[in-house]
Structures are given as C-alpha cells and as structure tokens.
C-alpha positions in Angstrom: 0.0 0.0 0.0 1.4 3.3 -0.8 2.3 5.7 2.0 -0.5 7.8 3.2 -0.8 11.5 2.7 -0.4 13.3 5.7 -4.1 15.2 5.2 -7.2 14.5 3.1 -9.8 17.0 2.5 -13.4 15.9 1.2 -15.5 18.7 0.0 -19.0 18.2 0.0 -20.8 20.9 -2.4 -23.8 22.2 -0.8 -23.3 20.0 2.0 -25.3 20.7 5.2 -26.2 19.2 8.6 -29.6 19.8 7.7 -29.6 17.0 5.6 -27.0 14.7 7.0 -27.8 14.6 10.4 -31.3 13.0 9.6 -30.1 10.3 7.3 -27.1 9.6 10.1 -30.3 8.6 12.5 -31.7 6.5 9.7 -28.3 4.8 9.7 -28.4 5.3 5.6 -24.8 7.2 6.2 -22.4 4.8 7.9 -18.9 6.4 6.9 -20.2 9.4 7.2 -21.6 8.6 10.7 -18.6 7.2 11.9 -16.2 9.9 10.6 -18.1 12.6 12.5 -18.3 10.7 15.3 -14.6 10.7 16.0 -14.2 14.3 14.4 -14.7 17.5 15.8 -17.1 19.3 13.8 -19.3 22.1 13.4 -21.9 24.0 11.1 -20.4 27.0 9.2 -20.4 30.5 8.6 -20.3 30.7 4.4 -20.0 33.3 1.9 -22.3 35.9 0.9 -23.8 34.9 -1.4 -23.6 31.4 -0.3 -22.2 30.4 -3.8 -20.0 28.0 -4.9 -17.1 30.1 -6.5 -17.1 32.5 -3.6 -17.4 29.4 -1.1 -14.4 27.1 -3.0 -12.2 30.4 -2.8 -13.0 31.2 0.8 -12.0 27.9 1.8 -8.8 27.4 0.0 -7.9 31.0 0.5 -8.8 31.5 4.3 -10.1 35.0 3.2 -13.1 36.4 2.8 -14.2 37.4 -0.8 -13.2 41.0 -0.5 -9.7 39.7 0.2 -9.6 37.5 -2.8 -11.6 39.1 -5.5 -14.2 35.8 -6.4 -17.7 36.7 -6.6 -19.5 34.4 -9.4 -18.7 32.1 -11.9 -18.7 35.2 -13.8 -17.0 38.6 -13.3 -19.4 41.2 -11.3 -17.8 44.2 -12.7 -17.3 43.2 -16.7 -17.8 46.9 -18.4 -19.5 45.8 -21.6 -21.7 44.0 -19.2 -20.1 40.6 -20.8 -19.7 36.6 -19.4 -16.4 36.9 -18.8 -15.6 33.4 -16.7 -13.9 33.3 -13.9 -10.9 31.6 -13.8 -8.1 30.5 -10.9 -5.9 33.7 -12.4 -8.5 35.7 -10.5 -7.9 34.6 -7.1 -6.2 38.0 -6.2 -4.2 36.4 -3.8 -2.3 33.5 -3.0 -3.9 30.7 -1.3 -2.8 27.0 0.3 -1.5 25.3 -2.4 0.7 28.2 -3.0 1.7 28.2 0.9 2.0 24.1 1.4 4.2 24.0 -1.8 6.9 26.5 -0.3 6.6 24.1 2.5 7.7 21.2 0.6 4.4 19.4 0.7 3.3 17.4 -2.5 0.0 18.3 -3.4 -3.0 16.0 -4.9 -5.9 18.3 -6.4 -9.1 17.0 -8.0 -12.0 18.4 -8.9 -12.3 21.9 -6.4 -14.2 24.0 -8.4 -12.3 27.6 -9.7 -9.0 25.7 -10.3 -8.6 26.1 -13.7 -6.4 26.2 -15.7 -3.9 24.2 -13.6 -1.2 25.9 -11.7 2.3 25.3 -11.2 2.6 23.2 -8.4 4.1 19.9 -6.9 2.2 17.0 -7.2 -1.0 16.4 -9.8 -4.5 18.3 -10.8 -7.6 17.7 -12.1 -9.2 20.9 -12.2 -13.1 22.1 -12.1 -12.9 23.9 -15.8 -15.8 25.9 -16.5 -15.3 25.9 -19.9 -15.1 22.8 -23.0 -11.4 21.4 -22.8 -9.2 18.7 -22.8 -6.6 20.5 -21.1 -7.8 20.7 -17.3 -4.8 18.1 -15.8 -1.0 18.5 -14.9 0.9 16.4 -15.9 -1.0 17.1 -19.6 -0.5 13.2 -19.3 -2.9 12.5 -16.8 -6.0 12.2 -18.4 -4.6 10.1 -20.8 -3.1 7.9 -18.1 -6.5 8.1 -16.2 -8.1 6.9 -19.3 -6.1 4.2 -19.8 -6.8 2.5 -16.1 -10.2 2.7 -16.5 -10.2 5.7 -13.8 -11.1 8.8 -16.1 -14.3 10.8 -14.9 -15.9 14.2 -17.0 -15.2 17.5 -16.0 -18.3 19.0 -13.9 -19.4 21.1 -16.3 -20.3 18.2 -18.9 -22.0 16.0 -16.3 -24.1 19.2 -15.4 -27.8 18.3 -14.7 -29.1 19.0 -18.2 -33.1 18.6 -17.9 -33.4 14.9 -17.9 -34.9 13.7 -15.0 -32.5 10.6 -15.4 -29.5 12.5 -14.2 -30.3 11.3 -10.7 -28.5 7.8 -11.7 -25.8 9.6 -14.0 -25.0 11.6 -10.4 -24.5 8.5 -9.1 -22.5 7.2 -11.4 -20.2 10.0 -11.4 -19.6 9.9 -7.5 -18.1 6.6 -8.1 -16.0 7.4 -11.3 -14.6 10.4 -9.0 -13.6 8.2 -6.4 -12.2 6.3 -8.7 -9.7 8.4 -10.2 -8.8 9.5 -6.8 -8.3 6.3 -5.5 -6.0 5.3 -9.0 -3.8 8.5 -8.1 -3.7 8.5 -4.3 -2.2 4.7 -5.1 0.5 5.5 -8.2 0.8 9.1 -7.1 1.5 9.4 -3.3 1.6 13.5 -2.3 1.2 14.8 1.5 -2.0 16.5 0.9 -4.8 15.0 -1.1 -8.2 17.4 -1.7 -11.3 16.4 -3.8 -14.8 17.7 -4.0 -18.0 15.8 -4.8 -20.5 18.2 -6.5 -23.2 16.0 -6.9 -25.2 16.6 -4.0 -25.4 19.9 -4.9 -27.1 19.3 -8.5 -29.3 16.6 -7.2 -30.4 19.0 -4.3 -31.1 22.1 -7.2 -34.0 20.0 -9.5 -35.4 16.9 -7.0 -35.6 19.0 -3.8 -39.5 19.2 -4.3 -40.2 15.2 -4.7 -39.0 14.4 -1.4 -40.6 17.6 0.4 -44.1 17.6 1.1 -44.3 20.6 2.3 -42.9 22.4 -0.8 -45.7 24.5 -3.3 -44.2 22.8 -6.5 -44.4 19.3 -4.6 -46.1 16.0 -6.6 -45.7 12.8 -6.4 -42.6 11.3 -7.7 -43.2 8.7 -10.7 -43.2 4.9 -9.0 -40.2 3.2 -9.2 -38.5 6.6 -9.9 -36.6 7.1 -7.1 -37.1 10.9 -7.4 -38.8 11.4 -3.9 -35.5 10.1 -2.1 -33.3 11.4 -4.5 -31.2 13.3 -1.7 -30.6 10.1 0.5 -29.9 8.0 -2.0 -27.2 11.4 -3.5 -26.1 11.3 0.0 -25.4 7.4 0.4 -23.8 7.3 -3.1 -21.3 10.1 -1.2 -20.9 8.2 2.0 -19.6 5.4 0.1 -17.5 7.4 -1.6 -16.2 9.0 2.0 -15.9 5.5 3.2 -13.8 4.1 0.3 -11.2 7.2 0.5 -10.5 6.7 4.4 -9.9 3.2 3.2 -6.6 4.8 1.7 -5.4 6.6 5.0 -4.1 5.5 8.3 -5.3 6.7 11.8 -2.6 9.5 11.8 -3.9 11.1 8.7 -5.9 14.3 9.2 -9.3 13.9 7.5 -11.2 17.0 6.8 -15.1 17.0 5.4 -16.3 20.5 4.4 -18.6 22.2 2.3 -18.7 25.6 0.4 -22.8 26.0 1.9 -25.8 24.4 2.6 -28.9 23.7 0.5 -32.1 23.8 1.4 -36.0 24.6 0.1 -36.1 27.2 -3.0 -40.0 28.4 -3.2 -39.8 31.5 -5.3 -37.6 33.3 -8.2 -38.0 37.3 -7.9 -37.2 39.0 -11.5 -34.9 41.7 -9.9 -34.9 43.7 -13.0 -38.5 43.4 -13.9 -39.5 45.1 -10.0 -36.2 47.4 -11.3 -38.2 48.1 -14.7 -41.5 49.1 -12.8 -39.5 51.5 -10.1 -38.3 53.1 -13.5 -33.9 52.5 -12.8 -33.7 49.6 -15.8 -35.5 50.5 -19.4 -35.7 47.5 -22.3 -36.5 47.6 -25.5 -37.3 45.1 -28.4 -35.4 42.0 -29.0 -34.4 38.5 -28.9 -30.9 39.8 -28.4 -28.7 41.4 -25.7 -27.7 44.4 -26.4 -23.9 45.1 -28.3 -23.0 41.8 -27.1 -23.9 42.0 -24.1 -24.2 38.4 -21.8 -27.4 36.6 -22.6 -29.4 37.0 -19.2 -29.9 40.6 -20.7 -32.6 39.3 -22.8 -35.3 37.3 -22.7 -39.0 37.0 -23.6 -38.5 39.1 -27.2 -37.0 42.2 -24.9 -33.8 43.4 -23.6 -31.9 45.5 -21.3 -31.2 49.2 -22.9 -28.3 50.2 -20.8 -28.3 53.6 -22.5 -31.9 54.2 -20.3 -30.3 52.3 -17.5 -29.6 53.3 -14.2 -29.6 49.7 -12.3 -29.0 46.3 -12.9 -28.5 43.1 -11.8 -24.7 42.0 -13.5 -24.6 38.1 -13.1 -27.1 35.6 -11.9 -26.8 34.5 -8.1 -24.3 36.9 -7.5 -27.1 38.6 -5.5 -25.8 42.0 -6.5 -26.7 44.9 -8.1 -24.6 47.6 -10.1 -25.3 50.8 -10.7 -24.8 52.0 -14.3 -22.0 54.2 -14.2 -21.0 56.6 -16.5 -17.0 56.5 -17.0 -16.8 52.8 -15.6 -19.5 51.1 -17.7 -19.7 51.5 -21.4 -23.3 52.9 -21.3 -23.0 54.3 -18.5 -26.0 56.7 -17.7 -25.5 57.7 -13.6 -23.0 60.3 -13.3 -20.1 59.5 -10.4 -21.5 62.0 -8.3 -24.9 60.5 -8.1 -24.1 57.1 -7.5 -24.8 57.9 -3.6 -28.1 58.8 -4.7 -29.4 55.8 -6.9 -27.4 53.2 -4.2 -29.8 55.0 -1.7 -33.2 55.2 -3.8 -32.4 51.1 -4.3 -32.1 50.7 -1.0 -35.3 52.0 -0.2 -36.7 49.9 -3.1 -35.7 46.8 -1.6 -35.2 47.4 1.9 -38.9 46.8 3.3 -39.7 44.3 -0.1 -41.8 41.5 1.2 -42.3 38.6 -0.6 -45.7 36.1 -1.7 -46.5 35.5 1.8 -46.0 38.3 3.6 -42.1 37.3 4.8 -39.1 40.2 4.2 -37.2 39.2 1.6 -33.9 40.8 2.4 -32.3 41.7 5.8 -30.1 44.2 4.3 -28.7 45.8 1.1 -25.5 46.3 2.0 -23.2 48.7 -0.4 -20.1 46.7 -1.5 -17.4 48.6 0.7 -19.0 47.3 3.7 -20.0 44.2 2.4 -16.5 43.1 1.0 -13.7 45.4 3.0 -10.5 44.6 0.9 -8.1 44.8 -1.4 -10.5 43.7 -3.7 -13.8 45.2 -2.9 -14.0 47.0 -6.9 -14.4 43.6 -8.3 -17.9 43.4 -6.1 -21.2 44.2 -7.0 -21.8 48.1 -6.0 -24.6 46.4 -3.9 -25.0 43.2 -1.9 -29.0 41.8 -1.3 -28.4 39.8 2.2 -31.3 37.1 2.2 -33.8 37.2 4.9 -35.7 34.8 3.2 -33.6 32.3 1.6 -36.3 30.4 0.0 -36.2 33.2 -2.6 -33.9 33.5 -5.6 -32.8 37.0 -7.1 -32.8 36.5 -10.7 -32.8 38.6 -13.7 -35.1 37.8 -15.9 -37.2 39.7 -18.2 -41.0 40.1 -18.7 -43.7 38.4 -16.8 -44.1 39.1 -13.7 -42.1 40.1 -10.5 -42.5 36.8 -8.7 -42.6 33.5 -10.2 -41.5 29.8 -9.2 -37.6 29.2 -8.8 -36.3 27.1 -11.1 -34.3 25.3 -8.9 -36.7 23.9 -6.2 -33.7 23.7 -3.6 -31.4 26.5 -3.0 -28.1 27.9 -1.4 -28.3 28.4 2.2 -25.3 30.0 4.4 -24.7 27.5 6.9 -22.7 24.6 5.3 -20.6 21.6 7.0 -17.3 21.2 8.9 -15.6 18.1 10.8 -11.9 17.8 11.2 -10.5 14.3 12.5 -7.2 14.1 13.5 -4.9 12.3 16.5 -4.5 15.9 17.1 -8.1 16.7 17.3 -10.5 16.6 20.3 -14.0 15.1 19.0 -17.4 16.6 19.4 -19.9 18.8 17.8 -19.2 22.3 18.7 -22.1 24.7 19.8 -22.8 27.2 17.5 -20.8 28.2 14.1 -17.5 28.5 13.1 -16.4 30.9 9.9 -15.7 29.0 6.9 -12.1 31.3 6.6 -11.0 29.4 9.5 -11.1 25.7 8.6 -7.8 25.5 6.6 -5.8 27.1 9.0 -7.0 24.7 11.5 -5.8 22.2 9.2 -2.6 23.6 8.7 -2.2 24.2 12.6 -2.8 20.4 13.1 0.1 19.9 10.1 2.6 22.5 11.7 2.3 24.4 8.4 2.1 28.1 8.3 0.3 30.8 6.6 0.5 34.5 5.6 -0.3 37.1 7.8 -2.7 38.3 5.6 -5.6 36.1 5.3 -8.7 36.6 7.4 -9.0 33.4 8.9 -7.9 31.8 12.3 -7.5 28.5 13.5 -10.3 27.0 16.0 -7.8 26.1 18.5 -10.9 25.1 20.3 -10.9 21.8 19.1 -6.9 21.3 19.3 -5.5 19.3 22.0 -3.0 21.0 24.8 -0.1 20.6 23.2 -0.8 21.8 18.9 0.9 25.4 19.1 0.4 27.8 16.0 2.9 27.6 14.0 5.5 31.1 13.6 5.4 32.6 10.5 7.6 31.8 7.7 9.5 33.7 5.2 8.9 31.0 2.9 5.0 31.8 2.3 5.1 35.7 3.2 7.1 35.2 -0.2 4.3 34.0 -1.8 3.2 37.6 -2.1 -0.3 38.5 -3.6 -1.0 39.4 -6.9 -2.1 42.7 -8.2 -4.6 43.5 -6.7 -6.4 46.2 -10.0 -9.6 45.2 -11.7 -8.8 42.6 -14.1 -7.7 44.7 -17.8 -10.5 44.3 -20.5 -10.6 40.9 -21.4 -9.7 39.6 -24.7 -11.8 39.0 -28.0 -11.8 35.4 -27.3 -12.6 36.0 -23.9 -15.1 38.4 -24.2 -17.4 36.6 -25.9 -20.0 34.3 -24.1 -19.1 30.5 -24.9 -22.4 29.2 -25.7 -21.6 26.1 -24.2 -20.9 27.4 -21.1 -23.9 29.3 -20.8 -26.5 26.2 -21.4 -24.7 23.9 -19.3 -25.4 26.8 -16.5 -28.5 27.9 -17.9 -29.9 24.0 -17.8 -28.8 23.9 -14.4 -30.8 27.0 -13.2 -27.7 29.5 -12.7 -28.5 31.3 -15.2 
C-alpha cells in the first residue's frame, strides 16, 4: 500500500447538517456517521452569497471574498456587461497550495471548483474547468493515463444536470467514477496533501428537492419506481460510500477534513430583480431576442432586452445577489454620473429594503453597499450592492417580462450554513455549539500539520478543538514570499474572452444558474 498523505480533504458541495444529520439517525450514512463521530465538527459560517465560487475560494484561501476578489462564476464588474468566466488567475491572492508548496508538501488536487487552468505546483490536478477542454490536468499526461486504467471521470461542467430527470443515476455514477480516479492517483501518485470535492449533492439538491418535500408549493408525487422522492438520500449514500472508500486509503494518523462551500435547502420563489427594477423606473428595455452590443445573454429574454443607454440599475450576473449601478466612465453605457451614485445606491435601497415577498415574509435583511459588504483589497471587483437574504427560499434572478415573482427554477437553493468536521490524533471530537467561519477551517488544518500561513488572510485557526499541546505555527518567510498578486480590476478581457461560450452558458443555464 502506498504511504498515506499526511491530510485528506473531502469537499462536500452544498453539504449541510440539515440534511445529514437526519439520514445519520436513519443509519443510511455509515462512513459518514462514523467519521463525524470521531471528528470535531461544526456548522459553518459561508460566503455571501452562499455560492459556490465565492465558497471554494473562501475555503482554500482563508479569506473572505473581499480579500480574494471571487464573486461568481462570472466577473461582477465586466464593463461591456459581458460573461467573462472566472478563472483561478483571478484569485487576487495567493492561497494553500501556493503556501504548502513553499513548505515542501506534494500536493494531490481533484476536482475543487475555480482551479482552472492548472497551476504550477508539486504534485497532480484535475481541475473544475468551466469551460469545454481537454486541457484541465498536470501532468498534460494525466488524463490520458486516467483513461487508460479505466479511472477517467468528466469535468463537472459536462456531467451538469441537463433537464433529464435521469441525471439522478448519472450523479451516481459520477460519484463513483470520481472516487475512482482519486483512488488510482492516491495509489500510483503518493503526495502529502490530497483534496477532492464531490458536487453531486449539490445538482441533485437544485432539481429533485420538491419530490422528497411535502411541504414544498411545486411538490407532486414522484413517478413509481423513480426514485425521485428520495433522491437526496440516496445522493447522499452514493457520497458516503465514496467517503468511506477514501478513508480506506489513510491511516489513523492522517488528518481527514469533510467541508462544504454552503448548505442547501428549500427554493419556493424566483424574484425578476430587474423586472421590480423596470417598474421603479432605474432599468429600461427595449425590443429584441438579443442582448444588447454583445452583451451576456441574461440581458434578454421573452422578445425584450436591457437598454443600458436608459439604464440606471442592474442586476450583473445571476446568483451573485448583487446589483450595479450604471456608471458613466466605468460602464460603457454608462447613464448615472459618479457624483450621483450615492443617490441611486440610496433610492435602491429604499426599493428593496422593506420588499416583502408572496407570503407576507421580508425578503432581504439588508442591502449592504459593496465597501462594507467586502472590505478589501478587492472590494471593486464586487457588486456596487449586496441583497443579504432574509428569506432564503427566494432567488434574485434577472429575468425579463412576466411578472415580479414566479417559481424558482431550482426547487432547492443555497443556504449559508454549510458543513465542517476535522479528524485528526491531534483533534478533540465533538460537535461544537454554534458556528465556526468557513475562513478558518484551513488554518486549523494547517495548525494540526505545523504548516504556516500569511499574515494576511482573514481566517484563524479554531484552536478550540486542538488538544493542549498543537501550538500555531510562527510565520515563515517562505510563504510571506508567496506575495499577492495585483490587486487592480482585471484589464478588458480579450476578444476570445469576451465573448460568451455558448456552451458554457447552457450547461449553466440547464442547471438553473442562469
């Protein structure tokens, strides 16, 4: 057996207590069950919004997303209002992979979503491209060698829930094939740290939430013999298999960490930000089946579009839960003048302040402008304005036409409390009373390896949970070199860039991000 990395992480997208807990009484989740009972653990304090690219690059980062510029899949500030992806070049700082390889650890990456393209690092990768490519692994060998031992699984983005209701058993499928490849590269590839994420939970959870929940308004019946109305236990026990098989490949005096980038739970209703926008008179459209001078495609829909030249507000990418204001000078149709910014952030506000939604519930428990929303270096990458859910059973979307409120697409939704458990010999077990911030589970991790860290991240370790004798380690010179990148607004992006890769756009359209 080969030697056993010295720290495993298993991220769980959208995982949350909520839902594990239950089928842990049920005894449907053994590994699970048993892992948590010899962890410490605790629920978590995620990202606003609780999203997955904000969540992945809080995590691996330790920093909040004003410190490390990730707000979407797409960017928030694009000034042709494009779909410019995201990409791991936009992490505006460095993060643990850049601080363990000073260190002289070996590092074993799979599937963590904004990873892409690879980085220079010891070890392997198989990143989470958003995008159609061959090229997501380093060694460029890998996938080829993957392929070749029968271990090879698709990039997330192709085995994306694509409106077959069949995609329950391809989810399942695909938990296996990822454990596969990790268990084929943990075995010819030894490094010190392994880390893979399962996203599977998190697409089941977006499009079968409503079979299994009675109590949901677009709940019916599951077809027999479908499966459909326990589609999340039987997600869940396809992953606890998968958890189960990976501590298979570790010894007692690896650390094992299980965390998520947020929780999931009910989604009841979509609110068309920019049609309520439309009738406060801050967004104008206009005829057409087309966005606007190339503009992304959620500026148009239902034979209208967004006229950003009679624009004042608008929403710049779905689920960032964010609004910008149209600035004139920092948007290319810019139509508020820098001096009244103030004045429109304010009127918004008011707009959606004291919004209540189809049953009476506030919607939002603050609009929060972006400076003190995300404080840092990289605050003007953020939305101007951040909606903070009340009601998280509600999804900000933009659509156009129709009316204000409608169903959301995705019958479960983000929530802001994920999952955390840390198991080490290092490690006292137990569930810990309330939360503990997401920023400040990897440098618990690397207190419990006797790695260091920058100065400069936002997290802390929960020395809580650590027995007498774990100090914090000093800091090293080693990853204070690391440095951060710049730390300006990403230049205009290129022609090939720029424009919105269709592909993309209905593999996250089809999933309901979009």
């Amino acid at each position: 057996m080969p030697p056993s990395p010295r720290a495993l992480v298993i991220g769980i997208d959208g995982g949350t207590f909520d839902t594990v807990d239950p089928l842990i009484e049920c005894g449907l989740l053994p590994h699970m069950a048993k892992l948590l009972r010899e962890s410490a653990s605790a629920a978590t304090d995620c990202t606003w919004p609780a999203h997955t690219a904000p969540g992945w690059s809080t995590f691996v980062s330790a920093s909040d997303p004003g410190g490390h510029g990730i707000y979407q899949f797409y960017d928030t500030q694009d000034p042709a209002y494009g779909a410019r992806v995201t990409r791991s070049g936009d992490l505006g700082r460095s993060c643990a992979w850049d601080w363990l390889a000073a260190q002289e650890y070996s590092l074993g990456l799979i599937n963590i979503p904004m990873s892409h393209p690879p980085a220079d690092l010891p070890g392997y990768q198989v990143t989470w491209p958003l995008e159609r490519t061959l090229k997501h692994c380093r060694p460029d060998s890998l996938l080829r060698e993957l392929a070749a031992a029968k271990a090879h699984f698709q990039s997330d983005l192709a085995t994306m829930f694509r409106g077959d209701m069949a995609y329950l058993e391809e989810a399942e499928r695909n938990v296996a094939a990822r454990v596969r490849s990790v268990r084929h590269l943990m075995s010819t590839r030894p490094t010190d740290v392994v880390m893979v994420v399962l996203t599977e939970a998190d697409r089941v959870g977006h499009h079968y939430w409503h079979y299994g929940d009675p109590g949901h308004p677009g709940h019916r019946p599951a077809p027999e013999g479908s499966g459909w109305d326990v589609a999340m236990p039987r997600i869940y026990q396809a992953i606890d298999h998968a958890v189960g098989e990976l501590l298979e490949l570790v010894d007692e005096d690896t650390s094992v960490v299980l965390v998520s980038d947020h929780g999931l739970g009910t989604g009841r209703h979509g609110l068309s930000v920019h049609t309520l926008l439309e009738e406060a008179g801050l967004l104008a459209t206009a005829p057409g089946e087309e966005p606007q001078d190339a503009a992304a495609s959620w500026f148009a829909g239902n034979g209208r579009h967004v006229d950003f030249r009679r624009t004042s507000v608008y929403m710049p990418v779905p689920g960032s839960y964010g609004l910008n204001i149209n600035v004139r000078g920092r948007q290319q149709r810019g139509t508020v003048a820098p001096r009244d910014r103030e004045r429109v952030m304010d009127e918004v506000t008011g707009l959606l302040s004291g919004l209540t939604g189809p049953e009476g519930q506030q919607v939002f428990r603050a609009v929060r402008p972006r400076e003190e929303a995300y404080p840092g270096p990289h605050t003007g990458r953020a939305p101007d304005l951040l909606l903070v859910p009340r009601d998280e059973t509600v999804l900000p979307v933009p659509d156009l036409g129709g009316d204000v409120w409608r169903p959301s697409a995705q019958t479960g939704l983000h929530r802001y409390r994920g999952l955390w458990a840390h198991r080490s010999p290092r490690v006292r077990p137990g569930r810990l009373p309330g939360t503990v911030a997401l920023t400040d589970t990897l440098p618990t991790l690397l207190t419990d390896l006797g790695a260091a860290w920058p100065s400069d991240i936002h997290g802390r370790p929960v020395t809580a949970v650590l027995d007498d004798g774990v100090r914090v380690p000093p800091s090293d010179p080693r990853v204070e070199a690391t440095g951060t990148p710049a730390t300006t607004i990403p230049a205009a992006a290129s022609a090939a860039d720029a424009a919105e890769d269709a592909y993309t756009s209905d593999r996250l359209r089809e999933m309901g991000y979009l």
